[in-house]
N, C-alpha and C positions, 0 to 999 in steps of 0.2 A: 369667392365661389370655389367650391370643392368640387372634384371630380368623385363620383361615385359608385360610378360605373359604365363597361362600354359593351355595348354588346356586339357580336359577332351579323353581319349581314351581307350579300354578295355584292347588292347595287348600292348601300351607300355607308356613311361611320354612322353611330348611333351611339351617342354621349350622356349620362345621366348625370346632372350637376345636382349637388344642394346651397339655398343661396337664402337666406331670410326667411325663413321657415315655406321654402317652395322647393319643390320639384322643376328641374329646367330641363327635360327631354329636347336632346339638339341632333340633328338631322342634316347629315353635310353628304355633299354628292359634287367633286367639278369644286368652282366654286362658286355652287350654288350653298342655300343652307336654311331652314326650319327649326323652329326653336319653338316650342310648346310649354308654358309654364304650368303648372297646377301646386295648390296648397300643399304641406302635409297633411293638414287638419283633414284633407278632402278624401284622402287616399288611405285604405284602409292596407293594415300590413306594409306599410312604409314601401323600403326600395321593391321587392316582393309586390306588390298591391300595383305598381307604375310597371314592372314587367307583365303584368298582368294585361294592363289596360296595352298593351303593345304590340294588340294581337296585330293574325294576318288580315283582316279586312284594313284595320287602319293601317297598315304598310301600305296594303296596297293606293289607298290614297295617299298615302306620303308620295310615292314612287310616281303618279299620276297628275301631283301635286310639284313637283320637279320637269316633269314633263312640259307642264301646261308654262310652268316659269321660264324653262328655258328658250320656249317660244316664244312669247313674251319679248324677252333679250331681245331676243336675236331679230324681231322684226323691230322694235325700238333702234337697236343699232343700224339695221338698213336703211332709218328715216333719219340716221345720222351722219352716214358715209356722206 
């Protein structure tokens, strides 16, 4: 697995792998963490085509999607104390 690229974000890292002819958008916040694969074949204009698809609505559910997990946790963990 290759690092491709990372892009800049305030709430969390944002990692562009390539790995078997796939795209792995990885999403780490804490340590929590998201990890999105999609094809090459699938994505038009390569790394370019995956920054694309990276707009702000699907941030916003990444960020939503972090949320919901780390709630999650953390009531799992109370049924564990």
């Amino acid at each position: 697995m290759r690092v491709l690229a990372e892009l800049p974000h305030p709430s969390f890292k944002i990692s562009l792998f390539g790995m078997n002819q796939k795209f792995i958008i990885k999403f780490e916040q804490g340590t929590l963490e998201q990890s999105y694969k999609i094809a090459e074949a699938d994505v038009i204009g390569g790394v370019n085509g995956v920054f694309e698809l990276i707009d702000e609505a699907f941030l916003k559910t990444v960020e939503e999607t972090f949320q919901q997990m780390r709630s999650n946790f953390v009531e799992a963990y109370k049924r564990y104390e």
